[in-house]
N, C-alpha and C positions, 0 to 999 in steps of 0.2 A: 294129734298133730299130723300123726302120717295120713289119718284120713284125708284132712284138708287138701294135703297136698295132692293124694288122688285126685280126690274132684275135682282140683282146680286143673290136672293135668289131663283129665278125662273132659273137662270143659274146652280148654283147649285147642284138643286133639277134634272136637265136635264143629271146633269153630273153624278147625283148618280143613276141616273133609266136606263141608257147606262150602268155604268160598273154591276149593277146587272144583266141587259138582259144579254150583253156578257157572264158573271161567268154563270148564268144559262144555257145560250146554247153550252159553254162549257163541265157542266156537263151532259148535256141531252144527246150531240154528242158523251163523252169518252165512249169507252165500259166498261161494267161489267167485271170484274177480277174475275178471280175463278181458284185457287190455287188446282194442282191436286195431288193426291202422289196415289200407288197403287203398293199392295205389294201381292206377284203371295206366294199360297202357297203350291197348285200345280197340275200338269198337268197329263193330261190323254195322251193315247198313238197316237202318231203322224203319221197320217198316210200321207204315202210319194204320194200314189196314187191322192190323193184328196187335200192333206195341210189340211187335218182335224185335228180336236186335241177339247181337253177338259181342260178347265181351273178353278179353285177355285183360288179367289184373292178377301184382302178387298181393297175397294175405298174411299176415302175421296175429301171431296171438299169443301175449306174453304175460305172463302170472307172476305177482309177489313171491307165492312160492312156489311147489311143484305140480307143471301144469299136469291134469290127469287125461289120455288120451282126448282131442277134441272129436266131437260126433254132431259136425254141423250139416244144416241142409240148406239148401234159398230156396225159398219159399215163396216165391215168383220164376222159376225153371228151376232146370236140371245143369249140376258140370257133365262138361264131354271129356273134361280132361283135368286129374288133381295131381300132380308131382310136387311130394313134399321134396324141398332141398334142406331145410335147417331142422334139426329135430334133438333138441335140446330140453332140460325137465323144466325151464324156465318159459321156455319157446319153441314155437312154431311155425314155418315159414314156408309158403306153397305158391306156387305157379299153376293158375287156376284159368280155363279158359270155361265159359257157360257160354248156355243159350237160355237166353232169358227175357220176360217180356214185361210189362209194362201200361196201365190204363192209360188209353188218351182221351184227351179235350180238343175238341175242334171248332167251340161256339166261334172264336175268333177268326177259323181261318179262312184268310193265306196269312193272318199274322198269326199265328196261334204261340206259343210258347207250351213244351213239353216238359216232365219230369221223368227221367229215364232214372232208375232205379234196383240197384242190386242189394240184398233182403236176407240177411242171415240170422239161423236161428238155431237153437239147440237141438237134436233130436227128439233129447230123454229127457235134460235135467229141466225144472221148472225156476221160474225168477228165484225162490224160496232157496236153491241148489246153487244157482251161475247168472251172474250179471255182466251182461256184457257193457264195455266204459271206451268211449271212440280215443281214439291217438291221433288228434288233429295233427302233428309236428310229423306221422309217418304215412300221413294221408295224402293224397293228393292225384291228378290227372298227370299225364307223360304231356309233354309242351308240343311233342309229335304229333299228337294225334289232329289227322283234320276229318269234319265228319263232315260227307257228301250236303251240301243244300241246305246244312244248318250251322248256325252260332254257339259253341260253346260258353255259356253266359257264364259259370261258375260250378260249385259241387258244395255239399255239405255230409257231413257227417253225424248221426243223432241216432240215441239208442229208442227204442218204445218197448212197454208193455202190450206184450200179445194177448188178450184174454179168450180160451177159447170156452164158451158159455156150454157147449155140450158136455163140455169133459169136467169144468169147473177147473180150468187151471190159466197160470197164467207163465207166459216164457219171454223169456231178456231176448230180444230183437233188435239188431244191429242194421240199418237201412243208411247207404249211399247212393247219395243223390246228386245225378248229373242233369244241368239247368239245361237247355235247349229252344235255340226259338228261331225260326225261318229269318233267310237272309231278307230284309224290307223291301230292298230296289228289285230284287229277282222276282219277290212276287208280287211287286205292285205290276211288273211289267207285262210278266204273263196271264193274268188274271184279271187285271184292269185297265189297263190303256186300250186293247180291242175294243172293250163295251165304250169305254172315253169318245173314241173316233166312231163308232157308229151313232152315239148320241147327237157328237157336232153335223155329221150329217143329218139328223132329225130336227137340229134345231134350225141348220140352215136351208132349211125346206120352207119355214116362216118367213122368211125374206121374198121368193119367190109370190111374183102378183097372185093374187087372191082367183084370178080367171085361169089359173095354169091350176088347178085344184087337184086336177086328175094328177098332175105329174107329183104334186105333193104327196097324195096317197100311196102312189107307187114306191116311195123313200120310203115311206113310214113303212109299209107293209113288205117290203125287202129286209130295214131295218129289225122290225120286230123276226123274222126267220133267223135271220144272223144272230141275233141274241140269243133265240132260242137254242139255237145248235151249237151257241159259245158253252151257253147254261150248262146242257148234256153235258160237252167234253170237261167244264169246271168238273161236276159232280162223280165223273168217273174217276176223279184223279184220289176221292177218299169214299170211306165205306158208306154204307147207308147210317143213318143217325138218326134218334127220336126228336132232333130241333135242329131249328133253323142257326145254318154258320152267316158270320160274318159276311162272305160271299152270295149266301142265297140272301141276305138282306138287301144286300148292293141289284144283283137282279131282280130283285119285288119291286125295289124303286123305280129301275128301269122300265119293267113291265107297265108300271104306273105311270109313267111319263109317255109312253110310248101310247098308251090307252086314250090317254088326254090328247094325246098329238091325231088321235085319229076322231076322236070328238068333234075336237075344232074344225078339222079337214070336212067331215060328215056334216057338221052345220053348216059350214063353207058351202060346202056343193047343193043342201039341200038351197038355203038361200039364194041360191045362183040358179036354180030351176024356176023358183016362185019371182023370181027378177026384183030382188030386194038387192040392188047397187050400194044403197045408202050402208044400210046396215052391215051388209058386207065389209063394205071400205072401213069403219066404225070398230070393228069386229080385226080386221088386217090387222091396223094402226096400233092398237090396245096390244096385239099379241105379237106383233112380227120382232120388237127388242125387249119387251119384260120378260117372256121366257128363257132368252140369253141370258135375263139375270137370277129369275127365279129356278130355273133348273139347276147349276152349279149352288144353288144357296144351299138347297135340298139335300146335293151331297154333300156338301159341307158339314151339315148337323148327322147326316148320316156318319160322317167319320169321327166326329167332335165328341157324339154323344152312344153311338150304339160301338164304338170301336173300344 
């Protein structure tokens, strides 16, 4: 009998030192939580050449239960400045100014829309270790902030896996992301009304009789320098690019119209040597108001469809 009881108590005792191992290797295995919110209060000027920019935002970081020193880094720049003010075993609480940068996209512009982005990440511990989890309710942009020449469209918050394939690891990345996208009427104005009004002068040069040919050439060939030298100053305004923006779309069209405008003018004039009247006037009549309508169409599908 007293055996029995042994074993049953030595059984027992087997089954309760198995489910403590499993709960502990459980615990050992779940990653750390740490709860992020970071609130931008604001920004320095953005620069489009590089995706630089300057940021003040406070950060918090708060754990279920005792948080263990944090050893983060952004991993899109450097801080210039970390004052922890809350330092609590729960929490963490910092006034953090960076310099930080950012890829751009410029297929679209002068409309382009940007994603500015601040990129936080572990030093040391891996996903396996620390998961970082966003705090949409302690997240947000200062209503203060106005940034030069752009729209603040919105901001979101989302964590990703980092996997870095050299090292075979993977780390909890916390990425805030602020929308951005140029003011529409600021840059319709400076980047496209010029070329607008040098085109109506190209197309009001069709109107003019078909025996003023010379004075027609002279518009077009005035006009095409002015574009040209509009081109230049557009292209200065962002870096070099391996494709064609928005903008340089808009002057290939122009070039193109501007090509045809001298065509016509060239066959005009040769016509008017060989004293071909007829064909001439034929030739006027056909092109002096369809191209009024056909060039505006042009841009039209230019912005409907490549915009």
């Amino acid at each position: 009998m007293l055996n029995k009881e042994n074993l049953y108590l030595s059984i027992m005792c087997l089954i309760f030192l198995l489910i403590s191992s499993v709960l502990t290797l459980a615990q050992t295995e779940s990653p750390q939580q740490v709860n992020v919110g970071l609130y931008l209060l604001n920004m320095g000027k953005f620069d489009v050449a590089t995706g630089s920019f300057t940021a003040d935002f406070y950060l918090s970081l708060k754990c279920p239960n005792n948080c263990s020193e944090p050893k983060f880094e952004f991993m899109n720049g450097r801080a210039a400045t970390i004052d922890k003010e809350i330092d609590l075993p729960r929490e963490k609480f910092y006034r953090i100014q960076a310099n930080l940068n950012s890829p751009v996209d410029l297929k679209k512009f002068p409309f382009d829309s940007q994603e500015v982005q601040i990129t936080l990440e572990d030093k040391e511990k891996t996903s396996r270790e620390l998961q970082y989890v966003p705090l949409q309710k302690e997240s947000g942009i200062d209503k203060s902030i106005v940034f030069t020449g752009w729209n603040i469209d919105g901001w979101r918050a989302e964590v990703k896996d980092h996997y870095y394939p050299v090292y075979d690891e993977t780390y909890s990345q916390y990425v805030f992301t602020i929308d951005l996208s140029r003011i529409v009427l600021n840059s319709f104005l400076k980047t496209f009304l010029p070329v607008i009004f040098i085109m109506l002068i190209v197309l009001g040069s069709f109107i003019i009789d078909p025996d003023k040919v010379a004075t027609r050439l002279t518009m077009t060939g005035s006009s095409l320098v002015a574009a040209v030298m509009f081109h230049v100053s557009i292209s200065n305004q962002i870096p070099p690019v391996g494709y064609l923006t928005f903008a340089d779309q808009f002057m290939v069209l122009t070039y193109f119209v501007l090509l045809l405008s001298f065509i016509i003018n060239i066959t005009l004039l040769e016509l008017q040597e060989r004293k071909h009247h007829e064909l001439i006037e034929k030739i006027h009549r056909k092109t002096e108001f369809s191209m009024l309508i056909i060039v505006p169409l042009l841009y039209l599908v230019l912005f409907l469809f490549f915009l």
